[in-house]
C-alpha positions in Angstrom: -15.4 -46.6 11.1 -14.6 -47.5 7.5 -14.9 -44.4 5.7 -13.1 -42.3 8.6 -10.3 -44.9 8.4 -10.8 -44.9 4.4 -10.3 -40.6 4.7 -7.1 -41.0 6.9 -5.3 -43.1 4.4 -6.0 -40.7 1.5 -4.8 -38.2 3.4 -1.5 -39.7 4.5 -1.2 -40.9 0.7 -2.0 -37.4 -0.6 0.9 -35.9 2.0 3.5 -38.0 0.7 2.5 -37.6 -3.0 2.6 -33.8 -2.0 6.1 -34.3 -1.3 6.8 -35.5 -4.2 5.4 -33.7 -5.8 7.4 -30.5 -4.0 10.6 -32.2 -4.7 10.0 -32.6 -8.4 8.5 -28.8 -9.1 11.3 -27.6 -6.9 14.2 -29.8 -9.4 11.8 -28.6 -12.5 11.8 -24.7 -11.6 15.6 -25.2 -11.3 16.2 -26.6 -14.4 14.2 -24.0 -16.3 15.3 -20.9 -14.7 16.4 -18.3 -17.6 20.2 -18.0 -17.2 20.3 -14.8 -18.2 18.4 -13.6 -14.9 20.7 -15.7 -13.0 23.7 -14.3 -14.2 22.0 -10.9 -13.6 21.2 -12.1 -9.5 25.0 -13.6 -9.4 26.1 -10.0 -10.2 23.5 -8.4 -7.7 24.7 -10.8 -5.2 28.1 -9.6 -5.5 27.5 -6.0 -5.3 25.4 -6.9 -1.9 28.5 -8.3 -0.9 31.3 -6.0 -1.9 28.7 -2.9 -0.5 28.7 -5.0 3.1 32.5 -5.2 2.9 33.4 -1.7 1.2 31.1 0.0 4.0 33.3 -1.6 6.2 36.3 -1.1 5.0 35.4 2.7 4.9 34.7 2.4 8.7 38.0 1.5 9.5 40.0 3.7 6.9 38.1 7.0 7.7 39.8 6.0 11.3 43.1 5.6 9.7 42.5 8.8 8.3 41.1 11.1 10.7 44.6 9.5 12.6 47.2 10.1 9.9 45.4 13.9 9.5 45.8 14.9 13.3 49.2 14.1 12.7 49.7 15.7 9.3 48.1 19.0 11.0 50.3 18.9 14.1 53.3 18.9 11.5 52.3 21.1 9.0 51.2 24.1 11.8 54.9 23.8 12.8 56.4 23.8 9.1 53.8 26.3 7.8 52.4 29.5 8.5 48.2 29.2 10.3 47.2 31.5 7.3 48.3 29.4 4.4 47.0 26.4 6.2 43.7 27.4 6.3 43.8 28.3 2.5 44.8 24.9 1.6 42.8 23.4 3.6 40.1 25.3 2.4 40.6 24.2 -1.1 41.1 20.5 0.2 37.6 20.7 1.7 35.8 22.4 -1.4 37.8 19.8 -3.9 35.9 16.7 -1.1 32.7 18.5 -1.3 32.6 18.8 -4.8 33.8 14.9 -5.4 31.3 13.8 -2.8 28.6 16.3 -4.8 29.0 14.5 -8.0 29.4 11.0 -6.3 25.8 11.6 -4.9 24.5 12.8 -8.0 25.6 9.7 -9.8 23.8 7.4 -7.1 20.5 9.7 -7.2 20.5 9.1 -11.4 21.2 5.3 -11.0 18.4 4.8 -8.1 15.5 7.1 -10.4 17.1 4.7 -13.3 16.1 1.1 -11.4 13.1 2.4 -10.2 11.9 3.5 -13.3 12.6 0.4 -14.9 10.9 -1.6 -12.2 7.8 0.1 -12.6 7.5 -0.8 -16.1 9.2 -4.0 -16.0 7.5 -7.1 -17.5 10.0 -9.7 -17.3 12.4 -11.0 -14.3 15.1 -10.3 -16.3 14.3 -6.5 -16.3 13.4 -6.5 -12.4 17.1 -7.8 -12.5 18.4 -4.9 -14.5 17.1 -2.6 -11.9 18.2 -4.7 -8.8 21.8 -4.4 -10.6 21.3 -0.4 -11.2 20.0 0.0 -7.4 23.3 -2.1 -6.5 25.1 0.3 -7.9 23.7 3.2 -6.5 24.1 1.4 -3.2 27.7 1.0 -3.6 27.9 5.3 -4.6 25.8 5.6 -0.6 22.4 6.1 -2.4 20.5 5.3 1.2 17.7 4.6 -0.8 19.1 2.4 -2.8 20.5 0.6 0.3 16.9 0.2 1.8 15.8 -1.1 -1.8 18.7 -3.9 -1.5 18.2 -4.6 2.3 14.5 -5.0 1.7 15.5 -7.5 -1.5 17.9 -9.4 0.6 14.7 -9.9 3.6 11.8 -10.8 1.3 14.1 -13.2 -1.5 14.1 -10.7 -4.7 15.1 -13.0 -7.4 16.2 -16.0 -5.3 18.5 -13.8 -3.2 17.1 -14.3 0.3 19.9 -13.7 3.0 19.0 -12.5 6.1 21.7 -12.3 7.9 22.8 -9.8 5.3 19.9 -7.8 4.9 19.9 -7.2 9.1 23.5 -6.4 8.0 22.6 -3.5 6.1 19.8 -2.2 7.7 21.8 -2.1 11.0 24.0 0.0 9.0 21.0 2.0 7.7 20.3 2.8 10.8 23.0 4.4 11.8 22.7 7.0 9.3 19.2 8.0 10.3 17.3 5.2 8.1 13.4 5.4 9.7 12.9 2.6 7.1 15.8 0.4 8.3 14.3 1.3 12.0 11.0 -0.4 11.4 12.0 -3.4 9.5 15.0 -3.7 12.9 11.8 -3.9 14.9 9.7 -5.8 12.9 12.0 -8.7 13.0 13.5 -8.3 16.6 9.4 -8.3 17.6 9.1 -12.4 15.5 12.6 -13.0 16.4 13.7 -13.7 12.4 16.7 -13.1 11.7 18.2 -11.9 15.3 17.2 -12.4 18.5 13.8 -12.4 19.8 13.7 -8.9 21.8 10.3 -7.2 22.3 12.5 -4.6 24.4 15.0 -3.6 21.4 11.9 -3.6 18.9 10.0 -1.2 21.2 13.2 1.2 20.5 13.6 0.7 17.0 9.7 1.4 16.4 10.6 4.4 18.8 13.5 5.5 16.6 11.4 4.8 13.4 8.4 7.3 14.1 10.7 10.0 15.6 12.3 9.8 12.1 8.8 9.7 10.1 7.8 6.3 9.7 3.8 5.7 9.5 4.2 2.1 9.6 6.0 2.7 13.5 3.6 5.4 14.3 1.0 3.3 13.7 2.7 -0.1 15.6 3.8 1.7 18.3 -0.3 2.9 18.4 -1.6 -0.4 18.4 0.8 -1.9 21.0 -0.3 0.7 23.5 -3.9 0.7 22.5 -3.3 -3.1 23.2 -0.8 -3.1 26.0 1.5 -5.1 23.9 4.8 -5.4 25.9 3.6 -1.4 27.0 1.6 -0.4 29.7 -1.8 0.3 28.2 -2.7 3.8 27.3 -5.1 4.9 25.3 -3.9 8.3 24.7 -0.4 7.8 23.6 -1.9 5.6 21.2 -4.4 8.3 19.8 -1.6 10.4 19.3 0.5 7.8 17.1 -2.6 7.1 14.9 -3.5 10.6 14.6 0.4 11.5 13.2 -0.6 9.2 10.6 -4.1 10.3 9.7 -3.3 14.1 9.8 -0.4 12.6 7.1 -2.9 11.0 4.8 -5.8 13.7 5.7 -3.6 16.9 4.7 -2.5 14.9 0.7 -6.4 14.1 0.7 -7.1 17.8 1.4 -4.4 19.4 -0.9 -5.9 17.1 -4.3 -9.6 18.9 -3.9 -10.5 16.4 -6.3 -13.8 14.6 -6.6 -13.3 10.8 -5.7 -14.5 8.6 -9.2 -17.6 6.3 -7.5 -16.7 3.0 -7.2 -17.0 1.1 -10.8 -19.3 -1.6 -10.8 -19.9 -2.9 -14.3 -23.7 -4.6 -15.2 -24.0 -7.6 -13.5 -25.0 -9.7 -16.5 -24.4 -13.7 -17.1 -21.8 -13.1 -19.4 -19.7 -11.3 -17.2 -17.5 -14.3 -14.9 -14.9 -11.9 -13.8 -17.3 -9.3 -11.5 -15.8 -9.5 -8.5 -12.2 -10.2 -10.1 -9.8 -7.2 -9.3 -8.6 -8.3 -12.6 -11.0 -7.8 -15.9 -10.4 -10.9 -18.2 -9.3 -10.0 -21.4 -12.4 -11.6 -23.2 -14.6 -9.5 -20.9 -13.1 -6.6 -22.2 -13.5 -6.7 -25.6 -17.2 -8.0 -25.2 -18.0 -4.8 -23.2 -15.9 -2.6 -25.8 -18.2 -4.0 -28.3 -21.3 -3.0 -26.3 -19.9 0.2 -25.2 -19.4 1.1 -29.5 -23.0 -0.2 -29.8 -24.3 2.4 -28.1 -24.7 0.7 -24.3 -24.4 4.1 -22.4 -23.9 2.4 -19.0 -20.8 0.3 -20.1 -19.3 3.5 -21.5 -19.6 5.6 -18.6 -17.5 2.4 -16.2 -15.4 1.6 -19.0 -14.7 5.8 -18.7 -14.4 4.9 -15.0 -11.8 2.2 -15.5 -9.5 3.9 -17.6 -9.6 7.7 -15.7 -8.3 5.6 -12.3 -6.8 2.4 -14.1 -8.7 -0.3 -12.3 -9.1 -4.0 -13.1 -5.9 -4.6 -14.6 -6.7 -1.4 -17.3 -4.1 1.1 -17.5 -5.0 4.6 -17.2 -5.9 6.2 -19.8 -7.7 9.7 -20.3 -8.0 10.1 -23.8 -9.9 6.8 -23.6 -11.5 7.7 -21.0 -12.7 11.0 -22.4 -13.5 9.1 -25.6 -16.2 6.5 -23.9 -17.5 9.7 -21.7 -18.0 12.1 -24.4 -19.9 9.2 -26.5 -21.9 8.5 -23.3 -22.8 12.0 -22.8 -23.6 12.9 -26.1 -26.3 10.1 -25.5 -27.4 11.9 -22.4 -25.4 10.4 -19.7 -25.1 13.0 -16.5 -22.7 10.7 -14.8 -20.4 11.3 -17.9 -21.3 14.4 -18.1 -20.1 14.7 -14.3 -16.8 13.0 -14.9 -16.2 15.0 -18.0 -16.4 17.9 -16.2 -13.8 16.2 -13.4 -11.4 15.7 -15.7 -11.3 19.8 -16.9 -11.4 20.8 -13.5 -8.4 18.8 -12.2 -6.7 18.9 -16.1 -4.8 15.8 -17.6 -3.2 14.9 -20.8 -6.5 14.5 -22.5 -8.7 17.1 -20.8 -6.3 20.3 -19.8 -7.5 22.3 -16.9 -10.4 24.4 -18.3 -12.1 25.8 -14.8 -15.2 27.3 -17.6 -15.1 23.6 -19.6 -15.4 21.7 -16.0 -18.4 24.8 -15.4 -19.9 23.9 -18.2 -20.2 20.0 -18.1 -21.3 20.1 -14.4 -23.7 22.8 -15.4 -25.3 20.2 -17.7 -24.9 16.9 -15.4 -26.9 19.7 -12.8 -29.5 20.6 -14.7 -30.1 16.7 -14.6 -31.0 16.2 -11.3 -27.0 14.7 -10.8 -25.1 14.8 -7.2 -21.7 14.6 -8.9 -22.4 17.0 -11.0 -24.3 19.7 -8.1 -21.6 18.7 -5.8 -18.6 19.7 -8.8 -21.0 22.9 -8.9 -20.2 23.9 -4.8 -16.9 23.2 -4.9 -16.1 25.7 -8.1 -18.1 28.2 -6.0 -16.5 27.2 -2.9 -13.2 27.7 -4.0 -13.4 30.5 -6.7 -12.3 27.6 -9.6 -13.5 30.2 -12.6 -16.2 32.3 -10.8 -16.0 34.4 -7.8 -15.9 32.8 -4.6 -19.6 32.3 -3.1 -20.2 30.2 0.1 -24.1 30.8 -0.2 -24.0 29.3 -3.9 -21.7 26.3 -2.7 -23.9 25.9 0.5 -26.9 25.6 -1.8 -25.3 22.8 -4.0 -23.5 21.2 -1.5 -27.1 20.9 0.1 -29.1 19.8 -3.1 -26.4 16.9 -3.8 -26.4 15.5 0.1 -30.0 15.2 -0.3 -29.1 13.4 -3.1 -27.5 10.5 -0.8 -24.0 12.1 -2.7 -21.4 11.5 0.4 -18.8 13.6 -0.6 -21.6 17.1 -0.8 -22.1 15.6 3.1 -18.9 15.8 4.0 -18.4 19.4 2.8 -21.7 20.5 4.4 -20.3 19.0 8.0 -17.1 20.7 7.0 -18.3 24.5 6.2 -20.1 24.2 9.5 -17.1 22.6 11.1 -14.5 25.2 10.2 -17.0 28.4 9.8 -16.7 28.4 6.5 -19.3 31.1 4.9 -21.9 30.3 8.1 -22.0 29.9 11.5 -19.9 27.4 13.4 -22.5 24.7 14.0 -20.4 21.7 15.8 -24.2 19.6 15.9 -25.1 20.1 12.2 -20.9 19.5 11.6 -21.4 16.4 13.6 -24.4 14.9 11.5 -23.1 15.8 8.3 -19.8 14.1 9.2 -22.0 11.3 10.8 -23.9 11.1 7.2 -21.0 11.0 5.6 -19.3 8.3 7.4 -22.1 5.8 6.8 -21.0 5.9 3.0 -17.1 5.6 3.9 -16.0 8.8 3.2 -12.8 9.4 4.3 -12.2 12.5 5.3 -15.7 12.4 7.3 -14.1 9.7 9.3 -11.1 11.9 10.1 -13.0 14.7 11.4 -15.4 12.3 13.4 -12.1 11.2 15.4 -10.9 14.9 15.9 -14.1 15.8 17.3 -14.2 12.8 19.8 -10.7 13.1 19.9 -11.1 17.3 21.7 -14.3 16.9 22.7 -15.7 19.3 20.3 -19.3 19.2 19.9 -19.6 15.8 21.5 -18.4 13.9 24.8 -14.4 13.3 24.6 -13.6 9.6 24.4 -10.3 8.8 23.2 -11.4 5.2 22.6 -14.0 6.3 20.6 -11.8 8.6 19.1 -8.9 5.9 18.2 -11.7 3.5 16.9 -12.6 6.2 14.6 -8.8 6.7 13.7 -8.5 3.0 12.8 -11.2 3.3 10.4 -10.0 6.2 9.1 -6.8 4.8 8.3 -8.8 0.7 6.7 -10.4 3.1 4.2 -7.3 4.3 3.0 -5.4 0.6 3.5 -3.0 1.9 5.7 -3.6 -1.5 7.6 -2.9 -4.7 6.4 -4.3 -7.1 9.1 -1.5 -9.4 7.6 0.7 -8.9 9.8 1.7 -4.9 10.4 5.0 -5.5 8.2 2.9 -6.1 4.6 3.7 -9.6 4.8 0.9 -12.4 3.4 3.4 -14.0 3.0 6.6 -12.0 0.8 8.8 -14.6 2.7 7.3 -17.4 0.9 7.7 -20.2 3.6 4.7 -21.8 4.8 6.4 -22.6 7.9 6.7 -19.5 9.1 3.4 -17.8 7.9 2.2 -20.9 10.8 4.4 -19.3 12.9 3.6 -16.2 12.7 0.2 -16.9 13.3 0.4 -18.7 15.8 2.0 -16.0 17.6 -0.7 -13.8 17.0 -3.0 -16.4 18.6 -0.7 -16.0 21.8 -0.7 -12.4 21.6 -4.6 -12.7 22.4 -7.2 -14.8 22.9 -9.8 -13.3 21.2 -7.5 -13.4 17.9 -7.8 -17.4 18.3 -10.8 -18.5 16.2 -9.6 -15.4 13.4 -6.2 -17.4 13.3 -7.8 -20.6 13.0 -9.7 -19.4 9.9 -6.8 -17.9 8.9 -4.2 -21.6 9.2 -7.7 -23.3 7.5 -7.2 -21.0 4.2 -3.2 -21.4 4.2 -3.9 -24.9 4.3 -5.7 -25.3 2.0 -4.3 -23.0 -0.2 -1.4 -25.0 0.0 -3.0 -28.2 -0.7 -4.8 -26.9 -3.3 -1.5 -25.6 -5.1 -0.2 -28.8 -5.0 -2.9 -30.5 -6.3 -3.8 -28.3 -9.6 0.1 -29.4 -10.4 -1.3 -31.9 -12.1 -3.5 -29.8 -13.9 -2.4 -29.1 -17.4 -4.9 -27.2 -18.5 -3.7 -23.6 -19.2 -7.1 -21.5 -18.3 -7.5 -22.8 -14.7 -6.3 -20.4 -13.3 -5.3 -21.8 -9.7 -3.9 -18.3 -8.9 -7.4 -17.0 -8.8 -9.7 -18.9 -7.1 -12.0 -15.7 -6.3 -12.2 -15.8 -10.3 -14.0 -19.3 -9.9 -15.9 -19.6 -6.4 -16.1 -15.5 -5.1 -13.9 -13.8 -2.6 -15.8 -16.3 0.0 -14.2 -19.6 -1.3 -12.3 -19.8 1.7 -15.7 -20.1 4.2 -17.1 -22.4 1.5 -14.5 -25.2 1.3 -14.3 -25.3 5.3 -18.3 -24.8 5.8 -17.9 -27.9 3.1 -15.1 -30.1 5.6 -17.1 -29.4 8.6 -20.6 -31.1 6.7 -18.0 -34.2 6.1 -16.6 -34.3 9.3 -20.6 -34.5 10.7 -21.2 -36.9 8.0 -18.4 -39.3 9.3 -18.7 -38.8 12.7 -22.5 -39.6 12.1 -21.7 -42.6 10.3 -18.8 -44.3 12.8 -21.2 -43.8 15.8 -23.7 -46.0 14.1 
């Protein structure tokens, strides 16, 4: 009984210290806030609120007017002649137009400014900067500049959470056709933040949103009917809401033609701590830049990797990139050799488009034996990129490289047999390649799985099938964020309501219940932990990245670790 009792008083001593604790780093963070953001998020906050006021001030003088101007035309048409009317007001018109034209203009230049600036902003007080150029876009009717601002005002940009406000201006949003200000409307109207808790209105504003293009409503309205959330269930007017948003993302797949870069997976050596750290610690990167200068041909072809897609925290860079590729084919590399010819055939700063270069470097990666570099092979013969078009030459490469295991040389095999292309329809062979394909997560595999269970083509329809194949489709391309549809883990910051929230899900269905009890464990202890490592003053723990430390399974391990106790205890007090 002792040590249970023993564990509840730490507990209830650690709560209150956590208070505290909360109290204090709330005061401190206060105290040492820069002043010259502040002043910067006083003036955004006053833009939000002379844009809520000046908007509707304009409703109720563009009544005044359109008033005072059906009398004005009633007096004029007796005082003037029809024909010089018409003239004048002709000229009145063009004069608006024109004022209105350059108004507009203004707005577009100050909304590319802000976002410009907030892509390559470092410090809060340059986000500020381009809050305050987005505020006054918003104030010249830059909608997008509106939806920037609403969506501030709703996640707490800067300290500047309101609301009240931000359903304010999305209402308004909507109005004027806003699919962006629809779906945020129904994402809070579905969780009741904000306005009333309506699962009828949300069901019209996710209605409004996809009629006006929204993927994230297409795909909400999908899962409620797939799910028979507040809708009757129907399978097939959820297949056609996901597939609006996978024909989206297949068609800007399509159009690129490019040759996806493998996934980059450094050597696994002791050395480096960071391997399953989206971010690459600085000190790992210099030790692998001096391996990759001393002649370690595998480092230089990912270190090539990182910089052509900028992954792990590396910008992107494709002279460097060509730089470690060219070093690592010199030495004989075919998977540089590969990418080296990826980078003529789709052109950049470093490499311009050179269809005979990328002809030439697959040509060599080939002759190796190397999938990329047969597969680049098919697709210049498949779609004429510096030789004639020849479906039997792509067909053979094509072939070669999905023997290989390569996924994306299955994919165009199921494809060419899917659409015709050079051979015979074949809807069986189209299937397996597809099916081949799949197994490795390629994408566009996926898509075509779903349209053929989708129309029944070559396979028995099933529409569930068919949506589960949708779904999939869409995870690979991280359309869905099982966070919660809106994005949110948690941009609201408030602990209180990321409970909330999933405890609605809970409610939503059972079999969400032991996902959402996983899910509270992590929050909690992430929050505990937070609190704790306060006291921490050692710069390099880095509490922000635990999978850093323990894996991307810390989580499982620090509850699997609680339970053990709990037996331990429970062990002990029955004794």
């Amino acid at each position: 009984m002792k040590p249970l009792t023993l564990l509840i008083e730490i507990l209830i001593i650690l709560g209150v210290t956590i208070k505290n604790i909360e109290a204090e780093k709330h005061n401190k963070r206060q105290k040492e806030t820069n002043v010259t953001t502040q002043v910067s998020v006083n003036e955004v906050k006053q833009y939000l609120s002379h844009i809520l006021e000046r908007r509707r001030s304009r409703k109720v003088i563009n009544k005044r007017e359109n008033l005072l101007g059906k009398k004005k035309k009633q007096h004029k048409l007796k005082m003037k002649g029809i024909q010089n009317k018409d003239f004048l007001k002709r000229n009145k018109n063009h004069l608006k137009e024109q004022e209105k034209k350059n108004f507009t203009d203004e707005g577009d230049v100050l909304f590319n400014m802000g976002t410009k600036i907030l892509q390559e902003s470092k410090s809060q007080k340059q986000k500020a900067e381009a809050y305050m150029l987005f505020a006054k876009a918003a104030d010249m009717g830059n909608l997008k500049a509106m939806e920037k601002m609403a969506d501030a005002l709703l996640f707490g940009n800067f300290g500047m959470q309101n609301i009240t406000a931000a359903i304010q201006l999305y209402e308004s949003l909507a109005k004027e056709g806003s699919y962006k200000a629809q779906n945020a409307l129904g994402f809070l109207s579905s969780y009741g933040i904000g306005m009333e808790y309506d699962q009828a209105k949300a069901l019209i504003y996710y209605t409004f949103g996809s009629a006006g293009g929204s993927m994230m409503s297409q795909m909400i309205l999908g899962y409620r009917y797939l799910s028979g959330i507040n809708v009757l269930q129907n399978c097939e007017v959820a297949l056609n809401h996901y597939k609006k948003v996978a024909d989206y993302i297949a068609d800007n797949l399509e159009k690129s033609e490019g040759i996806p870069v493998e996934k980059v997976r450094l050597t696994e050596r002791p050395e480096n701590l960071s391997s399953n750290s989206e971010i690459l610690d600085w000190d790992i990167y210099q030790y692998y830049k001096f391996l990759a200068e001393r002649g370690d041909v595998q480092i230089q072809v990912s270190l090539g990797q990182l910089h052509l897609i900028g992954r792990k925290g590396l910008d992107q860079d494709y002279y460097k990139a060509l730089y470690y590729f060219l070093k690592a084919a010199k030495a004989g590399s075919a998977n540089a050799m590969a990418f080296i010819g990826k980078m003529y055939l789709e052109g950049n700063a470093a490499a311009p488009q050179n269809n005979a270069t990328a002809f030439k470097y697959f040509s060599m990666a080939a002759s190796k034996g190397n999938a990329i570099g047969l597969h680049g092979l098919g697709l210049l013969y498949f779609y004429g990129k510096g030789v004639p078009v020849n479906y039997a030459e792509a067909l053979k490469y094509f072939q070669k490289a999905a023997e290989k295991g390569w996924p994306n040389a299955q994919f165009q095999l199921g494809f060419m047999y899917y659409s015709g292309s050079g051979v015979w329809k074949d809807y069986k062979l189209a299937f397996k390649y597809f099916y081949l394909a799949s197994q490795s997560g390629q994408p566009l595999a996926i898509y075509y799985l779903a349209e053929m269970y989708a129309t029944g083509t070559g396979v028995l329809r099933s529409c569930r099938t068919a949506v589960e194949k949708r779904l999939k489709f869409l995870k690979k391309r991280r359309c869905i964020q099982w966070h919660f549809f809106y994005g949110i883990e948690l941009p609201f910051k408030d602990i209180h309501l990321a409970r909330r929230l999933y405890d609605m899900a809970a409610q939503t269905s059972t079999d969400a219940h032991i996902p959402v009890f996983f899910a509270l464990m992590k929050l909690e202890t992430m929050h505990l932990l937070r609190d704790i490592l306060f006291f921490n003053f050692t710069l390099r723990w880095k509490w922000m990245k635990l999978d850093n430390v323990l894996g991307p399974y810390w989580d499982l391990f620090v509850i699997g670790l609680i339970v053990v106790m709990l037996i331990f205890l429970i062990k002990n007090w029955h004794r």
